[in-house]
Structure formats: structure tokens, C-alpha cells
C-alpha positions in Angstrom: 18.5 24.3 -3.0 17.8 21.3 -1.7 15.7 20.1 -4.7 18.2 20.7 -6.8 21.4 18.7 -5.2 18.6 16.0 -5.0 17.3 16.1 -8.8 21.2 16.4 -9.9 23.2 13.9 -9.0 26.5 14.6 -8.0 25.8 18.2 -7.1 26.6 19.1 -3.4 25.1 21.3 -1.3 28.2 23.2 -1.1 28.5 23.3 -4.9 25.3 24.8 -5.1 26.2 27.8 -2.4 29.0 29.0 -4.5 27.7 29.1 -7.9 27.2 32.4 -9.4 23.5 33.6 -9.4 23.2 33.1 -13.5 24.1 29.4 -13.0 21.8 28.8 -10.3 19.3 30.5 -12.3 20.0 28.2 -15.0 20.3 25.0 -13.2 16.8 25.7 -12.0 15.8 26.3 -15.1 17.0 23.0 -16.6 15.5 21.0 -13.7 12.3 22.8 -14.3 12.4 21.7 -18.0 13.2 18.4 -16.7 10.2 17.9 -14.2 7.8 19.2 -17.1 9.0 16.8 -19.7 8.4 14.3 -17.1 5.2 15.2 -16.3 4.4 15.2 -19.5 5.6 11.6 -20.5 3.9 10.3 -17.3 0.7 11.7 -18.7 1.0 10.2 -21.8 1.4 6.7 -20.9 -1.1 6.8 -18.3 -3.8 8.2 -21.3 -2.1 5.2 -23.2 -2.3 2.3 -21.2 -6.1 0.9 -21.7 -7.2 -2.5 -21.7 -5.2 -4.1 -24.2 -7.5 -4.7 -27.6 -9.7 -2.1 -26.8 -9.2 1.7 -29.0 -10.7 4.5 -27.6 -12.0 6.1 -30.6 -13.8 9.9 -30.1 -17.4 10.1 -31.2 -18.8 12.3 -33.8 -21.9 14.1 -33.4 
């Protein structure tokens, strides 16, 4: 519960305790989407940032 009122602002902890268990259940759902989409984009810049000027191009064999 915690992780969530912490990933979405504005949520309380209180707010949380009285949702209904299909809203919970989609709330973690959404910040589960979130963290992946994050993951993702951190990824891709990290595979992205080379030394400038230089391309990584694959070798063929």
C-alpha cells in the first residue's frame, strides 16, 4: 500500500484502505504498467547514449 500512495501523488493512505478491492486491483495494475514503461524508457536511453560520433553498427558473418 505504501508503494502505491508513494507512486500516486495525492493518494492517502486512508484513501487507499477504503477503496473497493477492484480499484485497488486496478490501481496496482496501472502503477505496474507504469514502472514497466519506465523501465523500459530507461533502458533505451542507456543502450542509446554512446560516445557521440560513434554508431554501433552489428557485424555480419
Amino acid at each position: 500500500m505504501a508503494r502505491l500512495v508513494g507512486h500516486f501523488r495525492g493518494l492517502t493512505l486512508e484513501d487507499v484502505r477504503r477503496m473497493r478491492m477492484r480499484d485497488y486491483r486496478a490501481l496496482v495494475d496501472a502503477m505496474n504498467e507504469d514502472l514497466k514503461a519506465q523501465e523500459r524508457a530507461t533502458k533505451r536511453a542507456e543502450r542509446h547514449s554512446g560516445a557521440p560520433g560513434v554508431r554501433r553498427v552489428p557485424v555480419m558473418r
